[in-house]
N, C-alpha and C positions, 0 to 999 in steps of 0.2 A: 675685863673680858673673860669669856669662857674660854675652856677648850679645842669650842665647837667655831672659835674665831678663825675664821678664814681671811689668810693674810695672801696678797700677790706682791711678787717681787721681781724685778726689772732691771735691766743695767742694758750699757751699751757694750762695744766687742772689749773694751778695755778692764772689764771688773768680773769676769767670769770669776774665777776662784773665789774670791770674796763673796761673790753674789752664793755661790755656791757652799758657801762655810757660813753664812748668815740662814740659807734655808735649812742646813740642818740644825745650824743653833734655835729656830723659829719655831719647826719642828718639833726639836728636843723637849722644848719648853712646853707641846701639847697645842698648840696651835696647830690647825692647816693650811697649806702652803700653797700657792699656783705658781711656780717659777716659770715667766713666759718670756725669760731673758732667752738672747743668743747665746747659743752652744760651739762655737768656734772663735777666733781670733779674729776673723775675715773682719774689715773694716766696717761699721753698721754706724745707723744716725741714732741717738739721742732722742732725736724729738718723737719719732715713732713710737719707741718704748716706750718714756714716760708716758705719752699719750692712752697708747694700749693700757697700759697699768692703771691708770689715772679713770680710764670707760669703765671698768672692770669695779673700780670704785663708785663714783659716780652711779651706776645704776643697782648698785647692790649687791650684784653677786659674790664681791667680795666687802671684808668690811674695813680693811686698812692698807694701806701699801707701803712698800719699803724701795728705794729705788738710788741707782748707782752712777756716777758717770764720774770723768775724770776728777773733777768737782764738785761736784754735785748742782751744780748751780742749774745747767742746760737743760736737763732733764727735772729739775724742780720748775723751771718756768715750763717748758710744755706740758706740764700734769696743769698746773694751772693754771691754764687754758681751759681746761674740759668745768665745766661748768658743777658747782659744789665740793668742789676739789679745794682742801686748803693743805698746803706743803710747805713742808720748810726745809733748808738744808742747816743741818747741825752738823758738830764739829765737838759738841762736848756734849756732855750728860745734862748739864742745867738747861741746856738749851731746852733739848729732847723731851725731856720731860713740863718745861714751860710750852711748849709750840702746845701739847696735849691737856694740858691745865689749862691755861689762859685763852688757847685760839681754837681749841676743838679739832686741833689738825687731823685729820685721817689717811695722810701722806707723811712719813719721813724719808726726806732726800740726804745723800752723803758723798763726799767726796774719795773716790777711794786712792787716787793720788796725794791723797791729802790727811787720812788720818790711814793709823795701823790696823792691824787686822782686830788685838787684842780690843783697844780703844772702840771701833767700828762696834764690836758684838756690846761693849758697856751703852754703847750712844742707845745701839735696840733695844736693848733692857728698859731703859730709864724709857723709851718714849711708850714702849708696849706696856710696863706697869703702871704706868701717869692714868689719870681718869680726869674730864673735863670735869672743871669746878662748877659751872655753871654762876649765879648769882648775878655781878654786873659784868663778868665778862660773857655772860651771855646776852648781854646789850649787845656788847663788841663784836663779838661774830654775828649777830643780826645785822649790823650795820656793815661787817664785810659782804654778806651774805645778799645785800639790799643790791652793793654796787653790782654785782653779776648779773642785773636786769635780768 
């Protein structure tokens, strides 16, 4: 990825600060950023954000997303929902970087009840510097790619 990668990032009311110390590490790194997470604590849904983050994807305007929720789990099923959207929720580096090799992911989801801040910014690294290998697992994602009729 360039520079000029435009990255959007997402979380529900529980991962502000993290969300908020991953856009500036994202940032840091030379990437641009769309943080269209919520800015207070106030109670909010899950599925909305990923969603929002996930359209944003999906039609291009951005080219990766990064997204947050207690889990990560909640908010990685409704990103994938939106149609060309492939997410995963990781938990560690090998993951991060296999979802982006092997699946062509262009969503990582993260738990942030669940990993530390330090760990959280290693998971982005590893999924932002991965490049999709193509070859036969670009069979494999044609064949995810098929089932979203």
């Amino acid at each position: 990825m360039t520079a000029k990668t435009r990255i959007v990032i997402s979380s529900d009311h529980a991962d502000i600060e993290l969300r908020k110390a991953i856009a500036a590490h994202v940032k840091g790194l030379g990437y641009e950023v769309e943080d269209i997470g919520p800015m207070t604590s106030e109670s909010t849904h899950y599925p909305k954000h990923g969603e929002a983050a996930a359209q944003r994807v999906a039609s291009g305007d951005c080219d990766l997303g990064i997204l947050l929720c207690g889990t990560g789990q909640g908010i990685m099923m409704a990103a994938n929902k939106v149609k060309g959207i492939r997410c995963g929720v990781c938990s560690d580096t090998f993951s991060a970087r296999m979802i982006r090799e092997h699946n062509n992911a262009n969503m990582l989801s993260m738990g942030a009840r669940v990993l530390g801040d330090a760990l959280a910014l290693d998971v982005v690294d590893a999924f932002l510097s991965a490049e999709f290998e193509g070859g036969r697992h670009a069979t494999r994602v044609d064949m995810i790619t098929a089932i979203e009729g």
